[in-house]
N, C-alpha and C positions, 0 to 999 in steps of 0.2 A: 131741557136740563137747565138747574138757574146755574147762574156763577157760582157758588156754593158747592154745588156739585153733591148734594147729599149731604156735605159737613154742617153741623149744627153750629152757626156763626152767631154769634152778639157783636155787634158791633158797635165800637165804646167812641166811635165819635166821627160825626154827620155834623153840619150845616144848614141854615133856611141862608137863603139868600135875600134878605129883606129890602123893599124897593123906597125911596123916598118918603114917601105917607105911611108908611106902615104902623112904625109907631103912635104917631099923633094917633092913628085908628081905637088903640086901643086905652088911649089916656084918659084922664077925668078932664071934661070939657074944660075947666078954667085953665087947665094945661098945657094944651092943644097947642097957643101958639107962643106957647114956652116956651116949648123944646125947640134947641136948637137944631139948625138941619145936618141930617145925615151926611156923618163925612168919607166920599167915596176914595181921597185920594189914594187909599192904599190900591187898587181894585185897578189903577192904572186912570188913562188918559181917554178912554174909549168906552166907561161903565155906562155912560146915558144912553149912546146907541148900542149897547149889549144890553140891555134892560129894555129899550124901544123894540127888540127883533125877538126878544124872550115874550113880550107881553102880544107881539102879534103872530107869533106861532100858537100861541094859548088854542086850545080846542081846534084844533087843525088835525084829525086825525091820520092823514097820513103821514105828519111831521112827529108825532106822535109815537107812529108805529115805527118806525125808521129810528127814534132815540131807546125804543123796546128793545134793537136788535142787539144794541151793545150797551146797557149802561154804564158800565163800571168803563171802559174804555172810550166811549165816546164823549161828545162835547163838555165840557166843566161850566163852571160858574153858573150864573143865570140861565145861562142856552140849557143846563144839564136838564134829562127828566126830574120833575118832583123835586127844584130847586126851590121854588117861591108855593107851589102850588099841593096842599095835602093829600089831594085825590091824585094827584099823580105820585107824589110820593110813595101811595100805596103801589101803586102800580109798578113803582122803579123797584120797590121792596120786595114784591111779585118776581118779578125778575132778577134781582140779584140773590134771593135765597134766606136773607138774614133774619131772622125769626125775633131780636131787638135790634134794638137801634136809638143811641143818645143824640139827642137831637141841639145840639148848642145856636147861638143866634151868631151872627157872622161881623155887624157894623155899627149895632144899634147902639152898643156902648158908649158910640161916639158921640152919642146926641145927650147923657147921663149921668155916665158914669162917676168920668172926673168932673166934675160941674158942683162949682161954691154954694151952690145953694143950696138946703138938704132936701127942699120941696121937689127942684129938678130932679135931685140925685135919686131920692126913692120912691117919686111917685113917677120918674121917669122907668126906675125898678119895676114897679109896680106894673105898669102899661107894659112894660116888656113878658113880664111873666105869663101876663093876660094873653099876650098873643101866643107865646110860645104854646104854653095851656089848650089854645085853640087848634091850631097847627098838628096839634098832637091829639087830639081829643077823638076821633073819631076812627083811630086805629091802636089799639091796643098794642103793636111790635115796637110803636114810638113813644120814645119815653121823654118826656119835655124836659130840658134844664133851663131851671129858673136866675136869675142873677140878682145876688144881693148886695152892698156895699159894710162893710162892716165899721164905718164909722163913728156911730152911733149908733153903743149898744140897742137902746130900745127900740128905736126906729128897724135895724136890724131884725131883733125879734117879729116884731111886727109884721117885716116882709117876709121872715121865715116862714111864719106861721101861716099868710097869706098863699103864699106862694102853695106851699105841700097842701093849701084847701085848694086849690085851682087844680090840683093833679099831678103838679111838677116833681118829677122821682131822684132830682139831684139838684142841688144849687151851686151856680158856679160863682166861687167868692175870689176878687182878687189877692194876687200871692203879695204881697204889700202890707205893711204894718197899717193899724187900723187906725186910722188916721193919725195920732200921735201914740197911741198903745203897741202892743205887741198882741198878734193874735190869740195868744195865749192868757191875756189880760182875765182875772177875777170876774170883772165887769161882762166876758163873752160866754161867760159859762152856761147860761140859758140858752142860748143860741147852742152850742156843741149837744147840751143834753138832748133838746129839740128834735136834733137831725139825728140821733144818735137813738131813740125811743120810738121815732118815728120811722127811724130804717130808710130814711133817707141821706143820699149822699152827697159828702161837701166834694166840690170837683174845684180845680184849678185848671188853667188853660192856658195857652201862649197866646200876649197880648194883653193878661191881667198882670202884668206886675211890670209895667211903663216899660221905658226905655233902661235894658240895662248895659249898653254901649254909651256912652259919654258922645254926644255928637262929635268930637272935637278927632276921635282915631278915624272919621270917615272924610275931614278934609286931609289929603297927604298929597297934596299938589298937583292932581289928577283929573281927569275927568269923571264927576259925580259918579256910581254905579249903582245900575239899579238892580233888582233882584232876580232872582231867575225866569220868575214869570214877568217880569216888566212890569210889575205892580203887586198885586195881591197882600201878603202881609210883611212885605219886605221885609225877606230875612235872607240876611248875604251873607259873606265866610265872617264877618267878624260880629253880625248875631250873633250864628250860628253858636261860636265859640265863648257866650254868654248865657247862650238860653237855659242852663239850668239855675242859673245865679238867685232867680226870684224864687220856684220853688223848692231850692237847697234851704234856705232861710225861713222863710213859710213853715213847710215842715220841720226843719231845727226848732224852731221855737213854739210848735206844739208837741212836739219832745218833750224839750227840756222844760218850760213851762206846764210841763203834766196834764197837759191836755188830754192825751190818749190815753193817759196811765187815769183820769177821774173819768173818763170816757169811752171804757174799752170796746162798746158798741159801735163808736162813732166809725164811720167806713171814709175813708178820704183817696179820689183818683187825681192822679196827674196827666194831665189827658194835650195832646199833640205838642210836648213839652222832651218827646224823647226819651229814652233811657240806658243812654252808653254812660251817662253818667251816674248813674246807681248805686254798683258795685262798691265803687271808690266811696261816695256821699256815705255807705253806711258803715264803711272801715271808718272813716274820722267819724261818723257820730260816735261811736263807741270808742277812739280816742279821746275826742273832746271829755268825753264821758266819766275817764279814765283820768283826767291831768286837771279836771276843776269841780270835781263834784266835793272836795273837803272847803273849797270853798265858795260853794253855791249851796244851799240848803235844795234848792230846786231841783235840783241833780241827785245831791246825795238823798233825797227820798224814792228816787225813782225805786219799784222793784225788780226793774229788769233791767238787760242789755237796753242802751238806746237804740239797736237798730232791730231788735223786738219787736216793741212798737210797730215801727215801718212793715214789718214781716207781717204782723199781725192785722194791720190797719189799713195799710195804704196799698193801693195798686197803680201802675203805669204802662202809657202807650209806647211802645216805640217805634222808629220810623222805619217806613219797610225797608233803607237801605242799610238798617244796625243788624249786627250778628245775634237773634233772637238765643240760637243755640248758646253760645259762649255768657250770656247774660244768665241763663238758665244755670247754666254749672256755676255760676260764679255765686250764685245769691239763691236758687233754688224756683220750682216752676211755678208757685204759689202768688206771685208778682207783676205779674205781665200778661196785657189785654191785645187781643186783634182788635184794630181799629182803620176805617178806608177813608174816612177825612172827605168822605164822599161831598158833595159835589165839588172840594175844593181840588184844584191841580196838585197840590202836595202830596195826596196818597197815591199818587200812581192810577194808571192803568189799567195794572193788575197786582193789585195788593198781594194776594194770597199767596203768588209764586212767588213773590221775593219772600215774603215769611217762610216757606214751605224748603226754598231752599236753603235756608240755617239753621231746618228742623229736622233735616237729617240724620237720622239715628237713635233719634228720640221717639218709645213709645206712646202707643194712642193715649194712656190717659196723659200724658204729658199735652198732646196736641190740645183733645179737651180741652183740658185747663187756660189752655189760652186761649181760645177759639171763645169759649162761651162760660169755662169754669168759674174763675177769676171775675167775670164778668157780672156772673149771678150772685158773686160774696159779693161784692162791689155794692148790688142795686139791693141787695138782701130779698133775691126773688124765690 
């Protein structure tokens, strides 16, 4: 029996664990020794010999058979089955049951993303997609997420367009204003139609929209603290207590900016970003909505509720330790993805019990719907 257990799962968000060289692999030669190198510090103190013991268990089949017995429970990061490696990915997927599976990249950012130059920035994109693309290419349950920088509009297009020919079934764009614009900018509108015709979906992630703690609330005359895993993507109590701040905004301003209202196709996820903050985020949109739309023209055209839209549009993960149930009454089931964050330590476990037990009382299509419903408006399968 897989983990699954019979239930039909999608799962809205997976990891590659990418090693040092990965990227240059897949870049245009004069780029190669561009890019900057991969930076592991989140990953803790110990990522080179966790990468050195991952790369020499490689085709060891009894080491192999022994991470078969328990994926979803057993080792994390690089050491997990089908971290770095496609064929085993199959194999871990074999095993845990999940019939998709969003595939996001874990570090490469760091070598790209924010990077001044636009050459780095999108042809750094560019090699990323390529790999992801590949990673994903050869099993159909995996569905590659691309990553774009929305700085420049055309450049943007460009790697849209790029990206969804390589295969990739969602692009993950940072929640961040695009570079001095607003998402919502005239100038991005190509881009939205794009992903929106194409049935491909715009994702957001934790980690695309910077730091939004001020360094300055983490000195308090203490000893520095690290995060729960002692590295990973460092996120502590007063992240935590931040993490929807980029994509509150993000999605605000493809609201109110009429974004989804000129683009009711366009499917957008918010994916290991949480969602106890929801409920609340879509009472003040439709506040906000309420107390400036006589003087915003951008507003008062809208034709609906602003958290409409959201209902209509967007979907989100939450973490297995949030009350799934209570979220569902508050906003309705239509909203919310199962997602195991697999190989990262963040999803637990065992994802499913913790969901299972705030879904108490709730009938099968309700479970559905989260399990894999939501999932397949999301990827428009």
């Amino acid at each position: 029996m897989t983990y699954a257990n019979g239930r039909t799962c999608y799962d809205a968000d997976s990891h590659l664990m990418e090693t040092p060289e990965w990227l240059a692999g897949f870049a245009d030669p004069g780029l190669r020794t561009r890019l900057p190198a991969l930076a592991l510090g989140g990953a803790g103190s110990k990522a080179a010999e966790v990468i050195a013991a991952a790369r020499e268990r490689r085709g060891d089949p009894a080491a192999l058979a022994t991470l078969a017995e328990n994926v979803i429970g057993g080792p994390k990061g690089w050491l997990a089955l089908g971290a770095s490696d496609p064929s085993e990915r199959s194999r871990a997927l074999d095993e845990l049951g999940f019939e998709r599976q969003l595939v996001f990249s874990t570090f490469a950012a760091t070598q790209f993303l924010w990077n001044a130059d636009p050459e780095i920035r999108y042809g750094g994109a560019r090699a990323h997609n390529r790999g992801m693309a590949a990673f994903c290419a050869d099993d159909p349950r995996l569905i590659a997420v691309g990553m774009v920088p929305l700085n420049d509009p055309d450049l943007a297009l460009a790697e849209v367009e790029e990206a969804i020919r390589l295969g990739c079934g969602a692009i993950w764009m940072p929640s961040l204003p695009a570079g001095e614009r607003s998402p919502g900018h005239p100038l991005l509108d190509p881009v939205w139609a794009l992903l929106a015709e194409s049935g491909t979906a715009l994702v957001i992630h934790i980690g695309g929209g910077g730091r939004p703690v001020p360094r300055a609330y983490f000195d308090n005359g203490r000893p520095k603290t690290t995060d729960w895993l002692g590295g990973g993507e460092n996120l502590r109590a007063k992240d935590y207590m931040a993490i929807s701040h980029p994509p509150e905004l993000f999605l605000s301003a493809l609201v109110f900016d009429g974004v989804f209202a000129r683009h009711p196709e366009l499917r957008a996820g918010a994916i290991e970003l949480g969602a106890g903050w929801v409920p609340e985020f879509m009472h003040r949109l439709d506040a906000a909505q309420r107390m400036f739309r006589r003087t915003d023209p951008a507003i008062e055209a809208l034709e609906l509720r602003a958290s409409e839209y959201v209902q209509r549009q967007v979907k989100f993960t939450p973490f297995p330790g949030e009350d799934v149930g209570a979220l569902i009454r508050a906003t309705g089931p239509e909203l919310y993805l199962f997602s195991s964050d697999f190989p990262h330590p963040e999803g637990g476990r065992d994802p499913i019990a913790r969901f299972e037990s705030s879904l108490e009382g709730f009938d099968d299509d309700v479970r559905e719907r989260f399990y894999a419903g939501n999932f397949a408006e999301l990827l428009r399968l």
